[in-house]
N, C-alpha and C positions, 0 to 999 in steps of 0.2 A: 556405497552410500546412496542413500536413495532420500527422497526429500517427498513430503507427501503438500499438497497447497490444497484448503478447504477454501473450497469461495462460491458457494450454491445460494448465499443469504442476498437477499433482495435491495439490500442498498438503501431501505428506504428516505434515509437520511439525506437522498444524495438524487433524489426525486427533483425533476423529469430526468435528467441523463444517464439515470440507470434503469427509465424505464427502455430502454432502446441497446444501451450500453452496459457490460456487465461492470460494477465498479474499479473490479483489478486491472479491467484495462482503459481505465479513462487515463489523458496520460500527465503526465510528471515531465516538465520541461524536455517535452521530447519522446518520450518514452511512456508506455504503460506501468502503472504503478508495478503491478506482477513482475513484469519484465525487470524492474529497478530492485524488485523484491532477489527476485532469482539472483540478480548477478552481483549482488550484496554479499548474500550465505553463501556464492560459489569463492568471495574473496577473502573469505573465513574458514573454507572448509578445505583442511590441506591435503584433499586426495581425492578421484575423482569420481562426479556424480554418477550413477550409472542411471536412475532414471528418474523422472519428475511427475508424480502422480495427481493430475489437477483434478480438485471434485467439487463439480458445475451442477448447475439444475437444465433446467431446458435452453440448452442458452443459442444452438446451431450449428450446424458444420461449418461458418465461417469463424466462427470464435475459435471454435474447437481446432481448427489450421493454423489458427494465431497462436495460440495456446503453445500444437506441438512445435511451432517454429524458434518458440522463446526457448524450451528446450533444447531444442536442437543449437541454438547460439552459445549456450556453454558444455555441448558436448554431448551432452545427455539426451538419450529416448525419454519422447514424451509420451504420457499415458492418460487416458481421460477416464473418468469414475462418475457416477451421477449419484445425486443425495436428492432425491424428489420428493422430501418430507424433513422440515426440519425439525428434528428430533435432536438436537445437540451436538454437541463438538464433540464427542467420543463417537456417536454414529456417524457424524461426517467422516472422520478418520480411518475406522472400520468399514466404508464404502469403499475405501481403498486397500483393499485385504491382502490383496497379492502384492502391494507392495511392502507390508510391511514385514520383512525378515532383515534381518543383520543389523548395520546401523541405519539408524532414521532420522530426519529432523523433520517435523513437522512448525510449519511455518503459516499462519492466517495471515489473508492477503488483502489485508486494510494498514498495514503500517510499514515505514521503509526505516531503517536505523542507519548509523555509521558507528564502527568498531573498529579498535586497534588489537584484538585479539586473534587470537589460530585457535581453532575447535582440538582440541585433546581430545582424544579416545578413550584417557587412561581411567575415565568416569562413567558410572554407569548411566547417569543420568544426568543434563544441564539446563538450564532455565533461562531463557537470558533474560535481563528486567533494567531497566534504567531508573535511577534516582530523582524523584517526583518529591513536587511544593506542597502535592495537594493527594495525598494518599487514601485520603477517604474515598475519595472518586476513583478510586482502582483495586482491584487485587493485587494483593501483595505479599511476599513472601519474609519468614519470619528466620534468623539463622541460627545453629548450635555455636557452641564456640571453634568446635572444628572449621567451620565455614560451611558445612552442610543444612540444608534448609532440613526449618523444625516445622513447618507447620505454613498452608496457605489461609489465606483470610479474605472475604470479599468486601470492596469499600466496609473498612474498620470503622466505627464510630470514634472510637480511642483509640490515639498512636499504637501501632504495634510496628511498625516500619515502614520506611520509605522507600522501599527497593519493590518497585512497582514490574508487574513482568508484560512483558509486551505484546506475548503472546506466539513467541519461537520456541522450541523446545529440541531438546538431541535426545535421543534413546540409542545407549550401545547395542541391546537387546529389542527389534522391532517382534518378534515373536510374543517376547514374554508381553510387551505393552499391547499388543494384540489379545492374548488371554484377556489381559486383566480386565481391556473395553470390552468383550464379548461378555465378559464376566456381569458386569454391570449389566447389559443387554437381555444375558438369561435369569438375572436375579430381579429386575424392574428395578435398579434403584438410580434414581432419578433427583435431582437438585430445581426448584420452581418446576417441576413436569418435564424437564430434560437430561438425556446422559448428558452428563458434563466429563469433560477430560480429566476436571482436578479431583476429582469422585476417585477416579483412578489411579492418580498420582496420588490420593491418600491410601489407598489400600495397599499398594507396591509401596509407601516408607513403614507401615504397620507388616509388611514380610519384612523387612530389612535393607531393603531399597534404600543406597543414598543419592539424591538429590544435591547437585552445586548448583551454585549461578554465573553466570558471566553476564560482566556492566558493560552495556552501550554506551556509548561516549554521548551520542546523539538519538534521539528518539523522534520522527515525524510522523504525526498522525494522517489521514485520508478519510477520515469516518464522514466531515457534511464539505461543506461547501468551503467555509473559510479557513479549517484545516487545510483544504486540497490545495487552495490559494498559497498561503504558507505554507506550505510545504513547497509548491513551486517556486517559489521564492529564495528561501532556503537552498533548493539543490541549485537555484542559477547561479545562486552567490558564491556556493561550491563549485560546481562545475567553471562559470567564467573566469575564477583565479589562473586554469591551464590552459584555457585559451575560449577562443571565440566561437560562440553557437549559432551565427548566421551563416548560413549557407552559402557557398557562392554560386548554387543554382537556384540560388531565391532573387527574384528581378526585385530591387531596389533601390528605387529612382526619385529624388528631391524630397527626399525622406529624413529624418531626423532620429537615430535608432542612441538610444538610451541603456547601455548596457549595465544588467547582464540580462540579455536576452536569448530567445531560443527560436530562429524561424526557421523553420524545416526548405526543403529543396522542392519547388513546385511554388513557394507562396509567392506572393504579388503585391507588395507595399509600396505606394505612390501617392504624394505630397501630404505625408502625416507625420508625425512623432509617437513614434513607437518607444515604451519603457518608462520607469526599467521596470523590470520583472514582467514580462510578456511574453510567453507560449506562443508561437501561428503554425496551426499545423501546415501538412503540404497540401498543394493547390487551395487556399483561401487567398480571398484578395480583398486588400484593405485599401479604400480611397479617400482622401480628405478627412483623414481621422485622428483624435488622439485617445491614443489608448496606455491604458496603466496596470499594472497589478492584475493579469487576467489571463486566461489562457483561451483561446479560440482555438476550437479542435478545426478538423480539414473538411476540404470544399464548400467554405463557406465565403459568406463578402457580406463588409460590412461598407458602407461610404457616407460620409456628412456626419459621424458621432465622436460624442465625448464618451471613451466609455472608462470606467475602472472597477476594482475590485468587482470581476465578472467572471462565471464560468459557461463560457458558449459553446455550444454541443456544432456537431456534423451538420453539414447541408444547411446552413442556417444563412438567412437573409435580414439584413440593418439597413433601413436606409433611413436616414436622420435629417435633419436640416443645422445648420449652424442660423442664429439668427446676428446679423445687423440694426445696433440700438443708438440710439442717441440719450441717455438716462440723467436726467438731472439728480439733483442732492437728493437723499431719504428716500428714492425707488428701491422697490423690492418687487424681485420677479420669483415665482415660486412653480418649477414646473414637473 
């Protein structure tokens, strides 16, 4: 099994911290989204990965070490593929050519899910898609009575379903879905000016191709900013049920921590209230602060701030004041 991860797109949504940071690895209560991504699909896929094919743009040989070591954490060689033109989700996929033979799951690495399913082989093709309020705002997949998909649709104006896909896919056959992208590629047929994936996955059900789905229980988005937030949220309030995410090589002293929180080994929290829902990567230090709903990435220091619903990048410097008021009736301070 091999898994192919497209993540060469620029993040714009998610501006400044993906001008520095690629967005898959910004992190998730602890962890890079990617990384949360990977070890997701490896607890759905019942047999083992043999490699993980990432395709990045210009992104560095220190990404590109993080990258293969997220591999390497469940098992699997990592392999790096470059897409320096975005031309669409089927060319992203096709930049990873070699990896695609046997089975594949190809997986975009802007969304983390949670599933109570095992990956069957016994299908030629699977989709996974979670059940959405709001289908218009999504692609979405339409079923036969069989339970095999009859047809994709992009944000429907008229119900057609609410089985929104999220953007993971299985192919038992990585060859034939290879053909069929290249197919696209040497024919020019293109959706708004680019290959798109589902262009493919229409011509593979028009051979005979079928198509299943498999539902996500839960679905978390990462696309801007207040998704990432919630979404941190979310895994804390998961993750803290089995136990506690403070480190105990985190120095925390006269400190007030608000669980469920996530401070890495290195960070330094000293006379503040911390939580709940707060990220601190390692070596940040937090002084005289309260903080809320945010995630502070590492080696940064923050001291004298109120801060909440925030996302603060690497190397970053707060220094704030708290003020002392004396405020009679009907004051209003606006700052």
């Amino acid at each position: 099994m091999n898994i192919i991860v497209p993540m060469a797109g620029l993040g714009k949504r998610l501006r400044p911290h993906t001008l520095t940071t690629p967005k898959p690895l910004l992190p998730i209560a602890g962890k890079p989204i990617v990384q949360r991504l990977i070890e997701d699909i490896a607890k759905v896929i019942d047999e083992k990965i043999d490699e993980i094919a990432f395709v990045i743009g210009e992104f560095g040989k220190d990404v590109e070490d993080q990258l293969i070591a997220i591999a390497e954490s469940v098992g699997a060689t990592g392999k790096i593929y470059y897409q320096l033109e975005a031309l669409g989700t089927a060319h992203a996929i096709l930049c990873a050519e070699p990896a695609l033979h046997g089975k594949v799951v190809v997986a975009y690495a802007d969304t983390l899910f949670r599933a109570d399913f095992k990956l069957s082989d016994d299908k030629e093709g699977i989709i996974w898609v979670s059940k959405v309020e709001n289908p218009e705002q999504f692609g979405v997949v339409k079923l036969n009575e069989d339970g095999s998909i009859e047809g994709f649709y992009e944000k429907p104006k008229d119900f057609v379903s609410d089985e929104a896909i999220i953007g993971i896919y299985y192919f038992r056959d990585g060859e034939y879905l290879r053909a069929e992208l290249q197919y696209l590629l040497d024919k020019k047929i293109t959706t708004g000016g680019e290959y798109g994936i589902t262009d493919g996955l229409q011509n593979m059900m028009q051979k005979g191709t079928k198509f299943h789905t498999e539902t996500v229980t839960e679905w978390l988005d990462c696309g801007n900013k207040d998704a990432v937030l919630d979404t941190n949220r979310r895994m804390l309030e998961i993750l803290g049920e089995e136990e506690s995410m403070i480190s105990l090589e985190a120095e925390v002293d006269d400190a007030l921590i608000i669980e469920p929180c996530f401070i890495a080994p290195g960070a330094v929290v000293m006379n503040s209230v911390i939580g709940p829902f707060v990220s601190i990567g390692s070596k940040t230090v937090i002084y005289n602060s309260i903080i809320r709903n945010t995630v502070v990435q590492e080696n940064s220091k923050i001291e004298n701030k109120l801060i909440e619903n925030s996302l603060i990048g690497n190397f970053t410097s707060i220094d704030g004041s708290f003020d002392e008021l004396s405020l009679g009736d009907y004051s209003q301070i606006t700052l």
